[in-house]
C-alpha positions as CSV (number, residue, x, y, z in Angstrom):
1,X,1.0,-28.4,17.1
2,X,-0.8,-25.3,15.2
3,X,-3.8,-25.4,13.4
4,X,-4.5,-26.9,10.1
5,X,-5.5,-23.4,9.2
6,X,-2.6,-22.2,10.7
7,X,-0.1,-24.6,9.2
8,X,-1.9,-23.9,5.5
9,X,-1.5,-20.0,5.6
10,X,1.9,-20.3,6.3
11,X,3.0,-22.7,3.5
12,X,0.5,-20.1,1.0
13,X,2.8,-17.1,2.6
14,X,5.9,-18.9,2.0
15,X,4.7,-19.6,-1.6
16,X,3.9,-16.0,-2.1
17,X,7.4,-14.9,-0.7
18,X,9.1,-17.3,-2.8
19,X,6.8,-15.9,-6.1
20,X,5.3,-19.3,-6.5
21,X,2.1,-17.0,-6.6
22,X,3.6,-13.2,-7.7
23,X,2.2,-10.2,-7.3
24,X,-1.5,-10.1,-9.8
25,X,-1.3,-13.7,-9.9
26,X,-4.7,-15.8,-9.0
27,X,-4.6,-18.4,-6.1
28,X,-5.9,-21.8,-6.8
29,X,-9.4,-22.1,-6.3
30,X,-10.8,-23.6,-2.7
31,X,-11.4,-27.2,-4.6
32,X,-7.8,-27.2,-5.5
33,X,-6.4,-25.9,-2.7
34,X,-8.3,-28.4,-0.5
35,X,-7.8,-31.2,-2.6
36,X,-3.7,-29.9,-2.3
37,X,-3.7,-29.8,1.1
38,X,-6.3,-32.6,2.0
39,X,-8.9,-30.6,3.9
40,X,-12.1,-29.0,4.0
41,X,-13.4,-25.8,2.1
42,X,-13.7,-24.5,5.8
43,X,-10.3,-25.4,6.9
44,X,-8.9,-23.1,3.8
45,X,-11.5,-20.8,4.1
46,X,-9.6,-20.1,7.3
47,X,-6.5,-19.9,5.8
48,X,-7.0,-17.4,3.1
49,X,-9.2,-15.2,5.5
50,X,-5.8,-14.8,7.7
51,X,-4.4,-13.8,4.6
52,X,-6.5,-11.4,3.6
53,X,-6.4,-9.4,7.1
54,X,-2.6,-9.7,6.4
55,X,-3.0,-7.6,3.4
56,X,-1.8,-10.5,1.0
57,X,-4.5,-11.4,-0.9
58,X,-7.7,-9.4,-2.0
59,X,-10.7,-11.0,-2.2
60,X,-14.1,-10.3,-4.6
61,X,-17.3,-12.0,-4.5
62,X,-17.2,-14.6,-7.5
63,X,-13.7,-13.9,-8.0
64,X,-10.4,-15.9,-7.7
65,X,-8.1,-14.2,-5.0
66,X,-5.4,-12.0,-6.5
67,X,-2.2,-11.6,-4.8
68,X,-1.7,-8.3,-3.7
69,X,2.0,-8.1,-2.1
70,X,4.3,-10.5,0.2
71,X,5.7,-10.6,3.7
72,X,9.5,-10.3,2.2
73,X,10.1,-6.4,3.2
74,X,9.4,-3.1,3.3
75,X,11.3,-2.9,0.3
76,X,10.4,-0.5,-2.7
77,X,11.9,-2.9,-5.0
78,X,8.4,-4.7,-4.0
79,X,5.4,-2.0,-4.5
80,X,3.5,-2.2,-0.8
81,X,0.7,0.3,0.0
82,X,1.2,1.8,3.5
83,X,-1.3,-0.4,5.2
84,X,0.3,-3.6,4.0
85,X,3.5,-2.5,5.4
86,X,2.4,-1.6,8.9
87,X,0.5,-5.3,8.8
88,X,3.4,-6.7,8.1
89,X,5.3,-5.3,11.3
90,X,2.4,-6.0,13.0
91,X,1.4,-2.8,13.0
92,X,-2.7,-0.8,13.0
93,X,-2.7,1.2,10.2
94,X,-5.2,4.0,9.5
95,X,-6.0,6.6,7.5
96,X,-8.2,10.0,7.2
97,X,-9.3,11.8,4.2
98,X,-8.5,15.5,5.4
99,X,-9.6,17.4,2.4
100,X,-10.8,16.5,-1.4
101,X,-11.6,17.9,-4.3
102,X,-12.0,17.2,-8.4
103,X,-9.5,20.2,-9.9
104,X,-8.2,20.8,-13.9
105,X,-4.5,18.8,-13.9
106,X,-1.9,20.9,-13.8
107,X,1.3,20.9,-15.9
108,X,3.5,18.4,-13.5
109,X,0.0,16.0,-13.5
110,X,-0.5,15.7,-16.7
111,X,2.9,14.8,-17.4
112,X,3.4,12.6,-14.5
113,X,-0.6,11.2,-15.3
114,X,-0.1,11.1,-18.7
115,X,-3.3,13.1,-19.1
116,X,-4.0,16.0,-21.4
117,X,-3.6,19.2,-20.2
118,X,-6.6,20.5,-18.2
119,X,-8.2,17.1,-17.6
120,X,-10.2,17.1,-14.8
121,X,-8.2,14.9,-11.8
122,X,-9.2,14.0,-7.8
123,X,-6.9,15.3,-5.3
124,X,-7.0,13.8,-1.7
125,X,-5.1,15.3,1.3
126,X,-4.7,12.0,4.1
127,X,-3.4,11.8,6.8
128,X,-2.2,8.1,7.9
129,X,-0.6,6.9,11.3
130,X,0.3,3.7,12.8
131,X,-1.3,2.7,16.0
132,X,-2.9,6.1,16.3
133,X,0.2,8.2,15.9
134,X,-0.2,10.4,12.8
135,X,3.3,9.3,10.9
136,X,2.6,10.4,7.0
137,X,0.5,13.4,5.7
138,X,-0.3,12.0,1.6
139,X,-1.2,14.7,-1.2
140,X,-2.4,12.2,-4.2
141,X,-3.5,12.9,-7.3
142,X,-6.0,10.3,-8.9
143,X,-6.5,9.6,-12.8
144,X,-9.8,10.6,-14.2
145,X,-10.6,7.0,-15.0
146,X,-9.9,5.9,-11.2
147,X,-11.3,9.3,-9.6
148,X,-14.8,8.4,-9.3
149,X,-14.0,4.2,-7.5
150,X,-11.7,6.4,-5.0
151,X,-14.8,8.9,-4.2
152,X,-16.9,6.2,-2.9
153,X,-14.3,5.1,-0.6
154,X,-15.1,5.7,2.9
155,X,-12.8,8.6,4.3
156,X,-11.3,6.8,6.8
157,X,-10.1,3.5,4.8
158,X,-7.3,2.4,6.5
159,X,-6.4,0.9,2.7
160,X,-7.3,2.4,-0.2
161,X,-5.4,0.0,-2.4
162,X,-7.2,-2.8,-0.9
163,X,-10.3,-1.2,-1.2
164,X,-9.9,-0.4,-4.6
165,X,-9.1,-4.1,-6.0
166,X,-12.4,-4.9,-4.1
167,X,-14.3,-2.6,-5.9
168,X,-12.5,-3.2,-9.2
169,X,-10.1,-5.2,-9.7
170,X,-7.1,-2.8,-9.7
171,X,-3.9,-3.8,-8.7
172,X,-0.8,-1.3,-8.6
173,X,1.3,-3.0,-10.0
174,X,4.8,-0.9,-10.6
175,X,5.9,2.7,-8.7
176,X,8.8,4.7,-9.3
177,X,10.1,6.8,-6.0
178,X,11.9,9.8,-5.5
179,X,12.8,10.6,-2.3
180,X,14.6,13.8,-0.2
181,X,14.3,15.8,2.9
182,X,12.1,19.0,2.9
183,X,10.6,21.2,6.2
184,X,7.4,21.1,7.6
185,X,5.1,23.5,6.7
186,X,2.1,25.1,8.6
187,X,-0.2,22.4,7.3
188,X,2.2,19.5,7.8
189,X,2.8,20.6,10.9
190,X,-0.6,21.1,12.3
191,X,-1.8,17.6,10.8
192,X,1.7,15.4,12.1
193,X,1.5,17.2,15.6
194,X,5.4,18.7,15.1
195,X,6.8,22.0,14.8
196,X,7.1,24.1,11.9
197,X,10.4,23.8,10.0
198,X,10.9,20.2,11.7
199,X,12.5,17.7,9.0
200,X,10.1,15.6,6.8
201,X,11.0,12.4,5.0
202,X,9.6,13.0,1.5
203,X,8.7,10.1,-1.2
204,X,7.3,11.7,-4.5
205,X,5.7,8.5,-6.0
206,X,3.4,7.2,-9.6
207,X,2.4,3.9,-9.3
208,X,0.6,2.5,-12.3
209,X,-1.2,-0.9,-13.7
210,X,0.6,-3.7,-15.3
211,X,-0.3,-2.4,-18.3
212,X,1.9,1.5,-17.6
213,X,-0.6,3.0,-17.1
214,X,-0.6,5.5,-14.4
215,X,-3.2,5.8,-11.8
216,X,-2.1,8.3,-9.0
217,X,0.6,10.2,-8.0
218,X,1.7,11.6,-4.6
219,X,4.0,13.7,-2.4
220,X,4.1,11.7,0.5
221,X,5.9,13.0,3.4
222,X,6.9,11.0,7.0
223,X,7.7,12.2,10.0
224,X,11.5,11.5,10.3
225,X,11.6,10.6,13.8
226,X,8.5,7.4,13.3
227,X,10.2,6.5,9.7
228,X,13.5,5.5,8.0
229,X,14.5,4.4,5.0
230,X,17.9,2.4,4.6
231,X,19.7,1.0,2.0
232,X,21.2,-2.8,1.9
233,X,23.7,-3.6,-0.6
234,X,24.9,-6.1,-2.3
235,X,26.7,-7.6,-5.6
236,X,23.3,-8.7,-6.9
237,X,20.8,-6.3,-5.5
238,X,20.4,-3.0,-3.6
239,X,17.3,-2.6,-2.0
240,X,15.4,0.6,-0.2
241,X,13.1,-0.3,2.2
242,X,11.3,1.5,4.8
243,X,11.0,0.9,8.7
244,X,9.9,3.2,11.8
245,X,12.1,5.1,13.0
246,X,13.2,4.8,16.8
247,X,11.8,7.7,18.1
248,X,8.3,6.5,17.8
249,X,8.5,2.1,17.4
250,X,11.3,-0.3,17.5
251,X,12.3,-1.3,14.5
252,X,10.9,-4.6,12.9
C-alpha cells in the first residue's frame, strides 16, 4: 500500500485534472485539507510538496497555494510553461539566460504588448533543454510592468513562470500560438548544436493575465528532431499538443 502522502497527492492531482481546482484557483487550506482527508498537517505537507516539484501548484509564504497547470497533456488548449511540461513526462528541465537587455518596443511589440510606441521592454534570449540536451532557443519580450520581477531571476531558472508567481503572484493565464517551420540561423544553430539551414519548429506566442493583459511575448523555436506537435481530433475538441520528438526521447 503507498503512502498516506502518496495516496493524498494523487486524489489532489486527480482533482486538478478533473478542474475540481482550475487553473488560478486556491487549494484548501492545510486545516481543511487535513481535516478532509483525516491526517496530520505533516502528512499534507507532504503531499502538496510533491506537488509543487511537479509544477502543479505554486507556493508563497503566507499564501494559499494557487494552481498553476494539470497533468492532463501537453496540450496548448491548457497554457503549460516549458518546465511544467518536461515534469510532466518526467523529464529535467533547464534553462539559460544567453543574452538580455532593456530596449524601446518596437512596432510588432507594442502591438502584440499592447504598449505605446517606444516604451521601454526586457528582451531575454534562453536557451532551454531537457535532460541536458539543448531542445528550444526562446527570444521573449517582457512588459514594462513585469520587466523588472524577471531581472531578479536567477539566469539559469529552470522555470521562470514558477518563479515569477513566487515572487508575485502572477499567473499566465491565457496564450494564443502561432506556429510554422523556419531554418536555423547562425545563432540558432550555434546555441541548439545543429547545422545551419537545419529545420526549426517555430511557436510565436503572447500569453497574458486573467485579466488580458499581456505580459510577454516570444518566438520560440524547437529543434524538430527532440519536438513534435500533433493534432487529435474529434467531434467535440481538437487539441495541439506537444511531445519529443523520436530522434532525441521516446515519446510520453
Amino acid at each position: 500500500m503507498a503512502p498516506r502522502h502518496e495516496e493524498i497527492a494523487e486524489e489532489l492531482r486527480q482533482a486538478i485534472d478533473g478542474e475540481e481546482y482550475p487553473v488560478g484557483a486556491r487549494l484548501p487550506s492545510e486545516a481543511e485539507l487535513s481535516a478532509r482527508f483525516g491526517v496530520s498537517r505533516g502528512t499534507v505537507r507532504q503531499a502538496v510538496a510533491a506537488l509543487t516539484t511537479e509544477g502543479l501548484i505554486g507556493s508563497r509564504q503566507g499564501a494559499r497555494r494557487v494552481v498553476l497547470a494539470s497533468r492532463r497533456s501537453q496540450s496548448f488548449t491548457e497554457l503549460r510553461s516549458f518546465a511544467q511540461w518536461a515534469r510532466a513526462m518526467g523529464r529535467t528541465a533547464t534553462g539559460l539566460v544567453a543574452a538580455a537587455e532593456r530596449r524601446p518596443a518596437t512596432a510588432e511589440d507594442a502591438t502584440r504588448l499592447h504598449l505605446p510606441a517606444g516604451t521601454e521592454v526586457l528582451y531575454v534570449l534562453r536557451v532551454r533543454g531537457l535532460d541536458g540536451e539543448p531542445v528550444l532557443v526562446e527570444r521573449t519580450v517582457y512588459a514594462d510592468w513585469i520587466a523588472p520581477d524577471v531581472e531578479r531571476i536567477e539566469p539559469d531558472c529552470s522555470s521562470v513562470t514558477q518563479r515569477l508567481y513566487e515572487q508575485t503572484g502572477l499567473v499566465f493565464a491565457y496564450g494564443e500560438h502561432l506556429i510554422d517551420a523556419v531554418a536555423a540561423g547562425a545563432q540558432d544553430a550555434e546555441l541548439l548544436g545543429v547545422r545551419r539551414t537545419s529545420p526549426l519548429l517555430r511557436v510565436r506566442r503572447v500569453t497574458t493575465t486573467h485579466a488580458g493583459r499581456p505580459v510577454e511575448w516570444s518566438d520560440d523555436r524547437y529543434r524538430s528532431d527532440a519536438v513534435s506537435f500533433s493534432v487529435h481530433n474529434s467531434i467535440g475538441a481538437n487539441p495541439l499538443a506537444r511531445r519529443t520528438g523520436p530522434g532525441l526521447f521516446p515519446a510520453p
